[in-house]
Biopython code that builds the backbone (N, CA, C, O; Angstrom):
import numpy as np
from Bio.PDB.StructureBuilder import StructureBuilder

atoms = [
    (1, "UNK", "N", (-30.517, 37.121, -225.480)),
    (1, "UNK", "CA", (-29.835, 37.513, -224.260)),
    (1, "UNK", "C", (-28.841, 36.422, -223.888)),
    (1, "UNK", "O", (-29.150, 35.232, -223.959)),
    (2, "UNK", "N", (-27.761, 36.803, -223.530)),
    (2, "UNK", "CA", (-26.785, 35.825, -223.063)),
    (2, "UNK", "C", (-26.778, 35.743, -221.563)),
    (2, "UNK", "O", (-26.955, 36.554, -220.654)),
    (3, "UNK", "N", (-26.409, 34.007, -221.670)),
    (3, "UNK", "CA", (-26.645, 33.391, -219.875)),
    (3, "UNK", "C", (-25.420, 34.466, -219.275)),
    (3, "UNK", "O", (-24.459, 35.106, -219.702)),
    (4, "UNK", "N", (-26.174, 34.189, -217.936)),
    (4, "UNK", "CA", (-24.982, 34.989, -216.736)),
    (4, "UNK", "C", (-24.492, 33.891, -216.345)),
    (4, "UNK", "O", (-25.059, 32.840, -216.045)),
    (5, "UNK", "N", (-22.922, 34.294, -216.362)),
    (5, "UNK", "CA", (-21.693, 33.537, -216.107)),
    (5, "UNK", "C", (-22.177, 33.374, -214.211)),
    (5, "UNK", "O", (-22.876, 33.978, -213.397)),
    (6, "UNK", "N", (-21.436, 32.373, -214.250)),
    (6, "UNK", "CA", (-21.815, 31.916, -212.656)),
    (6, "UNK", "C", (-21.041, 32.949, -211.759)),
    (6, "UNK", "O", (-21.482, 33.720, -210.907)),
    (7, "UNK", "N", (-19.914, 32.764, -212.146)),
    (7, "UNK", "CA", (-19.178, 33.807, -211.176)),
    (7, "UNK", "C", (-19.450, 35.242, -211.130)),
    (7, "UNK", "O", (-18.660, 35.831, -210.391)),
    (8, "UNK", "N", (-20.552, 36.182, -211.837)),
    (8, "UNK", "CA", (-21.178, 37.185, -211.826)),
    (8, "UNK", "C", (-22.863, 36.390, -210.916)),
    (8, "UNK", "O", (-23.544, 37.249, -210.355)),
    (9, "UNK", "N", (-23.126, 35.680, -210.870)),
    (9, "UNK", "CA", (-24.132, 35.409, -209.993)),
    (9, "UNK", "C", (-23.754, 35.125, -208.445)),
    (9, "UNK", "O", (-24.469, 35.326, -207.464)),
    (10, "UNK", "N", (-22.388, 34.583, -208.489)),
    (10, "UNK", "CA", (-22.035, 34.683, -206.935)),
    (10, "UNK", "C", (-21.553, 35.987, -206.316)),
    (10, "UNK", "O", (-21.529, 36.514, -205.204)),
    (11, "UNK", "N", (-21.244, 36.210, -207.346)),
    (11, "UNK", "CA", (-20.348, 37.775, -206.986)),
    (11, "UNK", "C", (-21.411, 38.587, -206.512)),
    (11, "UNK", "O", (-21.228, 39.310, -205.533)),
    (12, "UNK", "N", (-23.008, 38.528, -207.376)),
    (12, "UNK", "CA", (-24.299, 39.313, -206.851)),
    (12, "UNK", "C", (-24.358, 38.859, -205.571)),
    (12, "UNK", "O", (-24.087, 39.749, -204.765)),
    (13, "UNK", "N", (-24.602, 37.850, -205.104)),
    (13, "UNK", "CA", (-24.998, 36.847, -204.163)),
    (13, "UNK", "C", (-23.590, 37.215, -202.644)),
    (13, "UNK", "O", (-23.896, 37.573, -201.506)),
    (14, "UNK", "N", (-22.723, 37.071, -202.951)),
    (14, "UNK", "CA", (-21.770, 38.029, -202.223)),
    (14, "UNK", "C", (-21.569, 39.050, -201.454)),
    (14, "UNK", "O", (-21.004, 39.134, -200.363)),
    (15, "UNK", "N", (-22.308, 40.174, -202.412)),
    (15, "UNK", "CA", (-22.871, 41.395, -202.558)),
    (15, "UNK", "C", (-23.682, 42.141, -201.270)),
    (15, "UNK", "O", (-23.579, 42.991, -200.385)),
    (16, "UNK", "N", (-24.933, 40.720, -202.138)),
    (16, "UNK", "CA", (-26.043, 41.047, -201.056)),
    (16, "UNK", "C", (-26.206, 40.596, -200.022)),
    (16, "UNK", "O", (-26.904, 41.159, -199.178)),
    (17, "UNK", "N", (-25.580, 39.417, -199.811)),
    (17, "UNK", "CA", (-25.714, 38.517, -198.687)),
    (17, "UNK", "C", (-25.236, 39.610, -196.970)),
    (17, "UNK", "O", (-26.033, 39.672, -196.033)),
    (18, "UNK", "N", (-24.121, 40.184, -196.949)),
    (18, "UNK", "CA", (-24.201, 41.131, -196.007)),
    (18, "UNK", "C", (-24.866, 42.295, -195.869)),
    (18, "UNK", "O", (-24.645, 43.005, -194.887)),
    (19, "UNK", "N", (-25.757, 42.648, -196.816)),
    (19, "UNK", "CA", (-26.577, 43.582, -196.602)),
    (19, "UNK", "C", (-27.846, 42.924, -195.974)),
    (19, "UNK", "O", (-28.361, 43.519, -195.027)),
    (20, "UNK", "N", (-28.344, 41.875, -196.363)),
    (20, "UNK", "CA", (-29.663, 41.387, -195.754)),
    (20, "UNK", "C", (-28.892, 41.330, -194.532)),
    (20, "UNK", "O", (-29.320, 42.053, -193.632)),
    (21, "UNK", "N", (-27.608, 40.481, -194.222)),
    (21, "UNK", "CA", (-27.400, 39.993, -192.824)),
    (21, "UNK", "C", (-27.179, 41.154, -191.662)),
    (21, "UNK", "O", (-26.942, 40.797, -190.509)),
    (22, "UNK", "N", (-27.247, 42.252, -191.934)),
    (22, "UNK", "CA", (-26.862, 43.390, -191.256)),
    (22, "UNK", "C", (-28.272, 44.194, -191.049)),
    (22, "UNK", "O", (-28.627, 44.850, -190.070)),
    (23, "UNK", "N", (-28.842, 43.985, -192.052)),
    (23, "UNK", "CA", (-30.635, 44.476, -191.787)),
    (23, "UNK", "C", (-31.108, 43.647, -190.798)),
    (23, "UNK", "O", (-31.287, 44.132, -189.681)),
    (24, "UNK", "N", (-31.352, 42.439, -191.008)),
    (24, "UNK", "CA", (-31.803, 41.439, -190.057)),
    (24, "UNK", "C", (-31.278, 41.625, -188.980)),
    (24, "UNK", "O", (-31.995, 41.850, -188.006)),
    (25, "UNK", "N", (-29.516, 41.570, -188.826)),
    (25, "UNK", "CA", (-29.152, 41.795, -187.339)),
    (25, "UNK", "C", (-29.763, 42.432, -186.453)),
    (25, "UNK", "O", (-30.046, 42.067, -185.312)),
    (26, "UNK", "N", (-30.102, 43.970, -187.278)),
    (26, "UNK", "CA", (-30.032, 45.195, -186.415)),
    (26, "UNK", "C", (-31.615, 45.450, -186.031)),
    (26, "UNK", "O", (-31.992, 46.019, -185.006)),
    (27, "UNK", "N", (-32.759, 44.725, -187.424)),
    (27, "UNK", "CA", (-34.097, 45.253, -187.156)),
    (27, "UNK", "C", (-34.770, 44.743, -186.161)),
    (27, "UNK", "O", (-34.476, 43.549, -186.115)),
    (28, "UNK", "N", (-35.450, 44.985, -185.412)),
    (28, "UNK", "CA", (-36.254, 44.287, -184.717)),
    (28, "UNK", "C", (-37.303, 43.894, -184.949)),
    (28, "UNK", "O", (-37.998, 43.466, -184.028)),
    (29, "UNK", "N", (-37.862, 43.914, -186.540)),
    (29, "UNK", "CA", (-38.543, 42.914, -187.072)),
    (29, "UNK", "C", (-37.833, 42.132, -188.523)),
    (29, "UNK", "O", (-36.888, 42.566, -189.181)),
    (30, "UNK", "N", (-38.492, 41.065, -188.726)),
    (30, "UNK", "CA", (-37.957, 40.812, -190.032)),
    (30, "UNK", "C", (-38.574, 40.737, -191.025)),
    (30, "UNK", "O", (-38.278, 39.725, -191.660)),
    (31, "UNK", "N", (-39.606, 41.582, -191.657)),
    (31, "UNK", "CA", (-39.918, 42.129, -192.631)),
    (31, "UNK", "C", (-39.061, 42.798, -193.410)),
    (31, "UNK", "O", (-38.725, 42.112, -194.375)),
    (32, "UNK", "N", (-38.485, 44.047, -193.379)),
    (32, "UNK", "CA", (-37.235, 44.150, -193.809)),
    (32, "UNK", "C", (-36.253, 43.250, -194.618)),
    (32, "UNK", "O", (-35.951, 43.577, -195.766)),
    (33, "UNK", "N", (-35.747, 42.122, -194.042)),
    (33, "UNK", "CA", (-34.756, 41.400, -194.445)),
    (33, "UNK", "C", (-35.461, 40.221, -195.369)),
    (33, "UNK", "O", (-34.838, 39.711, -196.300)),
    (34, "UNK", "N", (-36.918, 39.801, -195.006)),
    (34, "UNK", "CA", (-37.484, 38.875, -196.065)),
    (34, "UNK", "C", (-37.408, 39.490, -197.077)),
    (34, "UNK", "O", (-36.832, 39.082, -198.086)),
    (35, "UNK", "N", (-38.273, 41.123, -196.903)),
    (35, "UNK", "CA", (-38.489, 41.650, -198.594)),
    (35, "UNK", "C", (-37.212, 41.674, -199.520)),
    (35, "UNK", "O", (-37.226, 41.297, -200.692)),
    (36, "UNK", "N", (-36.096, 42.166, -198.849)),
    (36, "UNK", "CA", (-35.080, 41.881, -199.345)),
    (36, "UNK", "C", (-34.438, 40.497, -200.224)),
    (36, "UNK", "O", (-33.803, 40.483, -201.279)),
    (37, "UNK", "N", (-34.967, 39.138, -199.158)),
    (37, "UNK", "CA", (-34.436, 38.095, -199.444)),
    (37, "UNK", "C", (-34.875, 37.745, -200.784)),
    (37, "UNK", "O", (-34.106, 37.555, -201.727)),
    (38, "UNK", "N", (-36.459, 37.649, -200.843)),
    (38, "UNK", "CA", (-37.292, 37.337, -201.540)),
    (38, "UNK", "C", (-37.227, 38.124, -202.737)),
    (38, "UNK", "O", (-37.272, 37.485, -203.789)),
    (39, "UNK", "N", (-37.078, 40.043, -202.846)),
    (39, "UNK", "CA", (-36.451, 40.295, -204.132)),
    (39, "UNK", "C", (-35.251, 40.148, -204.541)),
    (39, "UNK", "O", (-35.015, 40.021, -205.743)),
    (40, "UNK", "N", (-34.586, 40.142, -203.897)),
    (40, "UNK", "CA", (-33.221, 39.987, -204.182)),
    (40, "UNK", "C", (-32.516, 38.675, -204.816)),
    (40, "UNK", "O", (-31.362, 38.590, -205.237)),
    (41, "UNK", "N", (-33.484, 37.707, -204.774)),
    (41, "UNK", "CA", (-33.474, 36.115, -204.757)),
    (41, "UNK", "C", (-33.917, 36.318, -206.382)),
    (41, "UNK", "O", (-33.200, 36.017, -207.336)),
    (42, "UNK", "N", (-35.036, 36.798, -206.446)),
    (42, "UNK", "CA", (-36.327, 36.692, -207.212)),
    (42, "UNK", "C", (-35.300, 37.612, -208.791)),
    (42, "UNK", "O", (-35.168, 37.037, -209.871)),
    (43, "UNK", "N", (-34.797, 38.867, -208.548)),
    (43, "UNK", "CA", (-34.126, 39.685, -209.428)),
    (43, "UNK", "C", (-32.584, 38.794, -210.047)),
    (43, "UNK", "O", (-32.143, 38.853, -211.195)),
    (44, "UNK", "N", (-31.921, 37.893, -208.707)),
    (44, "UNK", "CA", (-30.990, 37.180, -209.247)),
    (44, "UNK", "C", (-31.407, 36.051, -209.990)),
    (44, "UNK", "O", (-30.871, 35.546, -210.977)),
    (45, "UNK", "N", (-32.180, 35.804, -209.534)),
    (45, "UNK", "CA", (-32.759, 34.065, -210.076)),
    (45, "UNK", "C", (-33.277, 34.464, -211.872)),
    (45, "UNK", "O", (-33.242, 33.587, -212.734)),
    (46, "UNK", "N", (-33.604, 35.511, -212.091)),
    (46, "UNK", "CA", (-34.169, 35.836, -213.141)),
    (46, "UNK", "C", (-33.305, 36.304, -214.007)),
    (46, "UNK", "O", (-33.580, 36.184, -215.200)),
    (47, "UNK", "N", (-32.032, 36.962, -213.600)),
    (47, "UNK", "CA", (-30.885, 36.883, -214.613)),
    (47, "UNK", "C", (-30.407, 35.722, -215.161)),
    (47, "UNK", "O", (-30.165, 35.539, -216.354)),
    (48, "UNK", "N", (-30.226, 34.637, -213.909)),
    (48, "UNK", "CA", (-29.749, 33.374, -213.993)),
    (48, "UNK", "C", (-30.404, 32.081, -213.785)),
    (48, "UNK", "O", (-29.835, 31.282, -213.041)),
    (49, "UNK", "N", (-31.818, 31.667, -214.480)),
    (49, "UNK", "CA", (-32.467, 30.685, -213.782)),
    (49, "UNK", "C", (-32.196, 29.354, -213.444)),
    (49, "UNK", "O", (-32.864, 28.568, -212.772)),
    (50, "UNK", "N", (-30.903, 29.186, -214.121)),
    (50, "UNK", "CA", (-30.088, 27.878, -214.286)),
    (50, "UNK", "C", (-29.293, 28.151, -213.127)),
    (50, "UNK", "O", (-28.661, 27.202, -212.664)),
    (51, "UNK", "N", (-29.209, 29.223, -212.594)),
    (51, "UNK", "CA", (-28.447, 28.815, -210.553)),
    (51, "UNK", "C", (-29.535, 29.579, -209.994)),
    (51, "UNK", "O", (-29.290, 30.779, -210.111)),
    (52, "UNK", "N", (-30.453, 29.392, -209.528)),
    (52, "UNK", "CA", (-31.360, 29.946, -209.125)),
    (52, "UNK", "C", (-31.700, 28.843, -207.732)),
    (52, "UNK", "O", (-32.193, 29.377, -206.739)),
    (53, "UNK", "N", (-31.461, 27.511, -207.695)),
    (53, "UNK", "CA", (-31.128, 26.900, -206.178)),
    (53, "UNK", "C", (-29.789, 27.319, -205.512)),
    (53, "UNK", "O", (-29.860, 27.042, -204.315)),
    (54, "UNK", "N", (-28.767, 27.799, -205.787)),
    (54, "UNK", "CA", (-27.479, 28.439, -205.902)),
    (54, "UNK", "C", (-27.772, 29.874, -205.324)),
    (54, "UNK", "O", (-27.070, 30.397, -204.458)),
    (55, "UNK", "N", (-28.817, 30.423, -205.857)),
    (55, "UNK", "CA", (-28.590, 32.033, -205.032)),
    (55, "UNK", "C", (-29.330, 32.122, -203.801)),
    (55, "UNK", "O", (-29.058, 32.886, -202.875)),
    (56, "UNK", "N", (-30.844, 30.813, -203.865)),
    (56, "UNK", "CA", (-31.771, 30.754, -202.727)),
    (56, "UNK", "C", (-30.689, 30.020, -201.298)),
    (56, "UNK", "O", (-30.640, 30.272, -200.094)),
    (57, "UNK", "N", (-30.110, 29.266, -201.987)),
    (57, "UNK", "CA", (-28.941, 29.036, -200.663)),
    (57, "UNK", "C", (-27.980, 29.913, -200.503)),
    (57, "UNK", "O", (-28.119, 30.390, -199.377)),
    (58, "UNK", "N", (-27.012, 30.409, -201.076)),
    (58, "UNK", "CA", (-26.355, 31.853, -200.642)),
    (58, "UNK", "C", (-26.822, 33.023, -199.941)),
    (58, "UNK", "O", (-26.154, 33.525, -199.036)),
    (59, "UNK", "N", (-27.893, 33.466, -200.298)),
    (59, "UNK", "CA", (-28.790, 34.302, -200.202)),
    (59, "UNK", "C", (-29.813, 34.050, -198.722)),
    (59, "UNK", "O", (-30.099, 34.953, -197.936)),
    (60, "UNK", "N", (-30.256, 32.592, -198.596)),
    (60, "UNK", "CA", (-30.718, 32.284, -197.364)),
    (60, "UNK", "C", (-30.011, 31.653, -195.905)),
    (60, "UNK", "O", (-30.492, 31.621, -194.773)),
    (61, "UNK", "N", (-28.807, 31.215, -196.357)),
    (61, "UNK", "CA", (-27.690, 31.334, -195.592)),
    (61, "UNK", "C", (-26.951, 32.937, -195.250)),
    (61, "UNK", "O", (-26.076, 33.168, -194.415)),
    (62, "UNK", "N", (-27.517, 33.763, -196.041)),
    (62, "UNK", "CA", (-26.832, 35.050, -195.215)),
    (62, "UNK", "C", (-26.879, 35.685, -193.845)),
    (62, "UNK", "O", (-25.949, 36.329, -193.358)),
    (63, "UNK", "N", (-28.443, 35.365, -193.065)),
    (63, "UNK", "CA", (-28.483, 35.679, -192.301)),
    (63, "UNK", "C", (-27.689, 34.367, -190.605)),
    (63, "UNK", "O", (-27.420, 34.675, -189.443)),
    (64, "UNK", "N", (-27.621, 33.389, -191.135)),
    (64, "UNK", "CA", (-27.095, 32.560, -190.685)),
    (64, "UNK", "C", (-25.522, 32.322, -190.329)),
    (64, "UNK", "O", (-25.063, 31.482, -189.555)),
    (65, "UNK", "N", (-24.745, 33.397, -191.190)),
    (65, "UNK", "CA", (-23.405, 33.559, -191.929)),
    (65, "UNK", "C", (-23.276, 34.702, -190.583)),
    (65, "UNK", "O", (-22.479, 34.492, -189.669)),
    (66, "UNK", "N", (-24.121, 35.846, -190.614)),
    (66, "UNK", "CA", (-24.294, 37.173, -190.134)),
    (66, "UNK", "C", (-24.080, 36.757, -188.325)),
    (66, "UNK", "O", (-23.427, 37.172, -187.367)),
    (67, "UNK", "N", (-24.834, 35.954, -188.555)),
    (67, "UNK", "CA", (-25.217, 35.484, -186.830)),
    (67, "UNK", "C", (-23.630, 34.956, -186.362)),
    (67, "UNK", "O", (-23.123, 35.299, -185.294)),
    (68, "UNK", "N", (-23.023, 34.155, -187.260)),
    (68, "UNK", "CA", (-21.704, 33.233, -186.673)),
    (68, "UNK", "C", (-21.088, 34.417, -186.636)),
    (68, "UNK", "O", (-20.769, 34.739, -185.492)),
    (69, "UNK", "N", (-20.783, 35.241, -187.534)),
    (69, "UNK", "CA", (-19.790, 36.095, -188.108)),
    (69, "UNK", "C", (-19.842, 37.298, -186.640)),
    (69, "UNK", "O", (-18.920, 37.751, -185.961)),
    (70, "UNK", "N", (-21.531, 37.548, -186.561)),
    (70, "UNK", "CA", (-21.385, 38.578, -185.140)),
    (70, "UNK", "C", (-20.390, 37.677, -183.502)),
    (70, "UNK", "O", (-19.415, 37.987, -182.818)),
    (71, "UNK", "N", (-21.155, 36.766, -183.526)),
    (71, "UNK", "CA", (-20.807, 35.974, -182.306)),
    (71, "UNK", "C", (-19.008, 35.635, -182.101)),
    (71, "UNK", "O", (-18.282, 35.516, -181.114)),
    (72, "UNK", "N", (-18.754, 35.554, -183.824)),
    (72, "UNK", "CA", (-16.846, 35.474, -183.534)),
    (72, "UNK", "C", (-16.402, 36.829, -183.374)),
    (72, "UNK", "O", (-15.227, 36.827, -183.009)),
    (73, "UNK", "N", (-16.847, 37.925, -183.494)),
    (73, "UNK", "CA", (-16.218, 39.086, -183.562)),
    (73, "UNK", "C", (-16.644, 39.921, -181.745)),
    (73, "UNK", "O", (-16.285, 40.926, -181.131)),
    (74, "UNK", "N", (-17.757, 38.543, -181.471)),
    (74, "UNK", "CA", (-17.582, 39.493, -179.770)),
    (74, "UNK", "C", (-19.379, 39.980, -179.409)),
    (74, "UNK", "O", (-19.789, 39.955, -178.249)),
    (75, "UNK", "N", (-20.277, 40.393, -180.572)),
    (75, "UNK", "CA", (-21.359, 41.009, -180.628)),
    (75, "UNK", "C", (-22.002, 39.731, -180.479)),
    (75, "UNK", "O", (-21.689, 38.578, -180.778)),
    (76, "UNK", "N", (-23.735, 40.679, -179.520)),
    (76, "UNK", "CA", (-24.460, 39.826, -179.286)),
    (76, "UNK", "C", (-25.575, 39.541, -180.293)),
    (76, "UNK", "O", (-26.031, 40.566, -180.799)),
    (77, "UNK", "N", (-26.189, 38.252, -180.756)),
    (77, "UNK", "CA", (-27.185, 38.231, -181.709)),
    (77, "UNK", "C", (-28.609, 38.578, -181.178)),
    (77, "UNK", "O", (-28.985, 38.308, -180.037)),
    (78, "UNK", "N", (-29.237, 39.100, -181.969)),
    (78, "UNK", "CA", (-30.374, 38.577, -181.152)),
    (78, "UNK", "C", (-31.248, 37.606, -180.677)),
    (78, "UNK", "O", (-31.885, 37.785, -179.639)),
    (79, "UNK", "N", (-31.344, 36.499, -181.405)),
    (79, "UNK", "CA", (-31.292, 35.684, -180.603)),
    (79, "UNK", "C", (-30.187, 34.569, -180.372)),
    (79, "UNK", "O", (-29.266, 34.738, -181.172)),
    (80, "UNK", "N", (-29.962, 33.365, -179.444)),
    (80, "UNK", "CA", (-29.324, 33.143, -178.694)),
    (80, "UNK", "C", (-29.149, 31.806, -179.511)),
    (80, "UNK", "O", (-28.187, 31.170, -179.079)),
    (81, "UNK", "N", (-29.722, 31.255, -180.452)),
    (81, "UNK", "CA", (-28.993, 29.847, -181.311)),
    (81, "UNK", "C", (-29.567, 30.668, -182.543)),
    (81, "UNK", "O", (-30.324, 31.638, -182.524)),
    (82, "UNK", "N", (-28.804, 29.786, -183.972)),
    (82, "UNK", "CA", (-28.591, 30.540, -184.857)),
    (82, "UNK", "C", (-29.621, 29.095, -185.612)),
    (82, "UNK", "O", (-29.632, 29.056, -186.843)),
    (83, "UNK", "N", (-30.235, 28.252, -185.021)),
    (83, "UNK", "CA", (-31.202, 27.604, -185.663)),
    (83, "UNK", "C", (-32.732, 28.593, -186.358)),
    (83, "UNK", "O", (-33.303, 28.542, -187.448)),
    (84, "UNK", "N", (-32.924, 29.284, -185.324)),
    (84, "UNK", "CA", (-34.283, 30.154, -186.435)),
    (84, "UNK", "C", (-33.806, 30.580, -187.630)),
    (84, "UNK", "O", (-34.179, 30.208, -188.743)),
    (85, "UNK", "N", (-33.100, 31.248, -187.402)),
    (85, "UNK", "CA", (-32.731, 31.743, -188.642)),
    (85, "UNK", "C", (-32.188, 30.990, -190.265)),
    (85, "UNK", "O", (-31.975, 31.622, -191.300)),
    (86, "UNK", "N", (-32.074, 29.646, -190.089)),
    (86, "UNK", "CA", (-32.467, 28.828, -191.013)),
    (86, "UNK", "C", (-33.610, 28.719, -191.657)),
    (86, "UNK", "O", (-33.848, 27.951, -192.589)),
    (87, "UNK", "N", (-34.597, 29.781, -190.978)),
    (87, "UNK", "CA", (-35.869, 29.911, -191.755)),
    (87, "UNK", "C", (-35.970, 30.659, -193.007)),
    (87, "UNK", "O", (-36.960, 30.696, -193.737)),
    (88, "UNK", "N", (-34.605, 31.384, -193.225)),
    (88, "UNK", "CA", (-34.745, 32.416, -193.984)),
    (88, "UNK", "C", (-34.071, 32.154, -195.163)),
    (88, "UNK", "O", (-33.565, 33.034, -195.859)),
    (89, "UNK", "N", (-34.036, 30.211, -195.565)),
    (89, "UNK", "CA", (-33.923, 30.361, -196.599)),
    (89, "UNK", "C", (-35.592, 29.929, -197.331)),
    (89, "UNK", "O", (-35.676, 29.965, -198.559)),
    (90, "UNK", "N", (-36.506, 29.644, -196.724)),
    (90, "UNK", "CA", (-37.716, 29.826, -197.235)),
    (90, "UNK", "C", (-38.154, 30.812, -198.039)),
    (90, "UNK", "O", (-38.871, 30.449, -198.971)),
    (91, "UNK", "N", (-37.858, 32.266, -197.909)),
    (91, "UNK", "CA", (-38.055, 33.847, -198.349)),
    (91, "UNK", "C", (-37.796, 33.221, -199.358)),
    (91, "UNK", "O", (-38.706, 32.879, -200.112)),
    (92, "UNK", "N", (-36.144, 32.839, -199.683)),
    (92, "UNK", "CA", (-35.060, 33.209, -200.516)),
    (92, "UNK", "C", (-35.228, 31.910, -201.340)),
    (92, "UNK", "O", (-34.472, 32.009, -202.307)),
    (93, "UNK", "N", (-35.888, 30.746, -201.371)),
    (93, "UNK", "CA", (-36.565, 29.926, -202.214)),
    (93, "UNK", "C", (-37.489, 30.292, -202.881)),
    (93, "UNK", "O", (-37.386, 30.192, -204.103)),
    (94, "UNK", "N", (-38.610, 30.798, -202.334)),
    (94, "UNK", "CA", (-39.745, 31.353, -202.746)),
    (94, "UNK", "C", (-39.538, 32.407, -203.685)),
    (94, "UNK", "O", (-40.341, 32.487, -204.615)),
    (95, "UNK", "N", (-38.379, 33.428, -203.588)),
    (95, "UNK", "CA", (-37.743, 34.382, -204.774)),
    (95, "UNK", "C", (-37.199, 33.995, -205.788)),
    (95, "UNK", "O", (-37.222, 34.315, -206.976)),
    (96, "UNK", "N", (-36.559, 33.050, -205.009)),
    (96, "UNK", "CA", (-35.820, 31.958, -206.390)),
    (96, "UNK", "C", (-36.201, 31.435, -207.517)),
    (96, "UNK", "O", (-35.743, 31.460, -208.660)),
    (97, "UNK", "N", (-37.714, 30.639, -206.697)),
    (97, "UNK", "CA", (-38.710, 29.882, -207.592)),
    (97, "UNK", "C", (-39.144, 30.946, -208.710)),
    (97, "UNK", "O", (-39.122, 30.732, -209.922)),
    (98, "UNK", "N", (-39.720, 32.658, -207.798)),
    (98, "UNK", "CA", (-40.496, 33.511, -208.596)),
    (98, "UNK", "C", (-39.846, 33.751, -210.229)),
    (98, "UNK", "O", (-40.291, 33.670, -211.374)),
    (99, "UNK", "N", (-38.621, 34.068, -209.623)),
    (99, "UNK", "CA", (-37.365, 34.585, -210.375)),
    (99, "UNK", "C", (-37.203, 34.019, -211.691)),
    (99, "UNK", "O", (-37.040, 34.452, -212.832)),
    (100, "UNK", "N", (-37.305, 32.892, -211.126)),
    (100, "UNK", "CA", (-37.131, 31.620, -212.146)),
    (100, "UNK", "C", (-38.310, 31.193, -213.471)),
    (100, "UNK", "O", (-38.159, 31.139, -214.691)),
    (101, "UNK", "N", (-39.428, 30.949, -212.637)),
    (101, "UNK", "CA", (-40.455, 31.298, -213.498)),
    (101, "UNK", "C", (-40.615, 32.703, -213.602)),
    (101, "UNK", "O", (-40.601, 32.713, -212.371)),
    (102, "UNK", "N", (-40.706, 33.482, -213.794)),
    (102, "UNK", "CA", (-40.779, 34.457, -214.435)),
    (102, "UNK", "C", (-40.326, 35.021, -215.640)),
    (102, "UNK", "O", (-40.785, 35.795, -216.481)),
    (103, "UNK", "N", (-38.847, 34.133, -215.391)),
    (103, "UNK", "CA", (-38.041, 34.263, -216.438)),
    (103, "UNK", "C", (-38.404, 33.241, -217.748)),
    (103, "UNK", "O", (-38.391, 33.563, -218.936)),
    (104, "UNK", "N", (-38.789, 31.671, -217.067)),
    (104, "UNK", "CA", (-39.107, 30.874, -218.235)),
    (104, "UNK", "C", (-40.608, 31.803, -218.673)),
    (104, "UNK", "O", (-41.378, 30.843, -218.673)),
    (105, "UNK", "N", (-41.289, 32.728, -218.951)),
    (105, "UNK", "CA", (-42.919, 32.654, -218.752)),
    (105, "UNK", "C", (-42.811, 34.002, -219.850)),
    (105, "UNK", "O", (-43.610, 34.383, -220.706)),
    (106, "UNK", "N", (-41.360, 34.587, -219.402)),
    (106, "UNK", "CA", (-41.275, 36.044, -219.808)),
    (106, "UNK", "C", (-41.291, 35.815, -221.584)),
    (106, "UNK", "O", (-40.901, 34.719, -221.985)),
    (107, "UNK", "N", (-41.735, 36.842, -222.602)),
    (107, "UNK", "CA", (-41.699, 36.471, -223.853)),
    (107, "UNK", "C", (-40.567, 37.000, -224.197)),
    (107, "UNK", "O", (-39.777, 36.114, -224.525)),
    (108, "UNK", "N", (-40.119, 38.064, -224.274)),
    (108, "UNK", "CA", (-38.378, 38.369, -224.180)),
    (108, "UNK", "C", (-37.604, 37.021, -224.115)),
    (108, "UNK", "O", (-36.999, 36.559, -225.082)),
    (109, "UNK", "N", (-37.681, 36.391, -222.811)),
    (109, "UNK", "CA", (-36.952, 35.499, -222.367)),
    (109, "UNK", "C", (-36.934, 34.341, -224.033)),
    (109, "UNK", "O", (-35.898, 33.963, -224.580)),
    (110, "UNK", "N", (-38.128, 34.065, -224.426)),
    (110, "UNK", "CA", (-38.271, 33.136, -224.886)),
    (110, "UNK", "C", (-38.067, 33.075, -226.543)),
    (110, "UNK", "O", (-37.913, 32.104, -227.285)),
    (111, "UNK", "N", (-38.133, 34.614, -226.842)),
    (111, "UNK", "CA", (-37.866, 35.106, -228.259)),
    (111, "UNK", "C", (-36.554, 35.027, -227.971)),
    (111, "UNK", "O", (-36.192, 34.421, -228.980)),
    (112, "UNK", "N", (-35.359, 35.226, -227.204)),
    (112, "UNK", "CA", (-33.910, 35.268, -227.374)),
    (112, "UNK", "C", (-33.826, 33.908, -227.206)),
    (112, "UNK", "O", (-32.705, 33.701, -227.671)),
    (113, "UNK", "N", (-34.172, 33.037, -226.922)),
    (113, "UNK", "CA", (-33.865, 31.595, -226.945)),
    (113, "UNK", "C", (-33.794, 30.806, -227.875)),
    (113, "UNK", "O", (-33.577, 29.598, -227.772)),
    (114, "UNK", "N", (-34.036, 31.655, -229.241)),
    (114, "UNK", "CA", (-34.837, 30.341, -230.117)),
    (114, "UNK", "C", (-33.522, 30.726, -231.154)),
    (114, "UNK", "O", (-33.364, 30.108, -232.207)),
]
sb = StructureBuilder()
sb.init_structure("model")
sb.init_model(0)
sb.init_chain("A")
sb.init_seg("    ")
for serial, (resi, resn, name, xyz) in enumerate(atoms, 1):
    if name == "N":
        sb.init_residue(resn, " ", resi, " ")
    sb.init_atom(name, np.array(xyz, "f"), 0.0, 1.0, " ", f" {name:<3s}", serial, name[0])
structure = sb.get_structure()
């Protein structure tokens, strides 16, 4: 299997990053937007495990991105500093990590390597 070019991992990361940030905005819980973070982290990280700290920060900065991005355009967040939401690159580490090992662990992975 051939590595994914970086700029197809940001471009994923791009992608998704306003979709989590628009779930999160709108849900009034955040279950939703973790499961997201965390697969979405976990499915990129595993194409690419060599940027896989690269998508857990893109990816966990989205909802953080979402929050500035509402507040310049006029809309209210829900909440009122955009510090919690720095929590959410925890999810999106934790997917990262999965992603990652999964991929070194996978035998596929390891028969195209050699």
């Amino acid at each position: 299997m051939r590595p994914v070019p970086l700029w197809l991992v940001v471009a994923l990361c791009v992608i998704m990053a306003p979709v989590i940030g628009v779930i999160d905005f709108q849900a009034s819980e955040v279950q939703p937007a973790v499961l997201l973070l965390l697969a979405g982290s976990a499915v990129i990280s595993w194409l690419a495990p060599k940027y896989a700290w690269l998508v857990a920060l893109l990816l966990g900065l989205s909802i953080v991105e979402t929050h500035f991005v509402a507040l310049a355009i006029g809309k209210t967040p829900p909440s009122e500093t955009a510090l919690p939401t720095l929590l959410a690159l925890i999810p999106a580490g934790i997917g990262a990590l999965i992603g990652a090992a999964a991929r070194a662990v996978s035998p596929r992975a390891a028969a195209s390597s050699k």
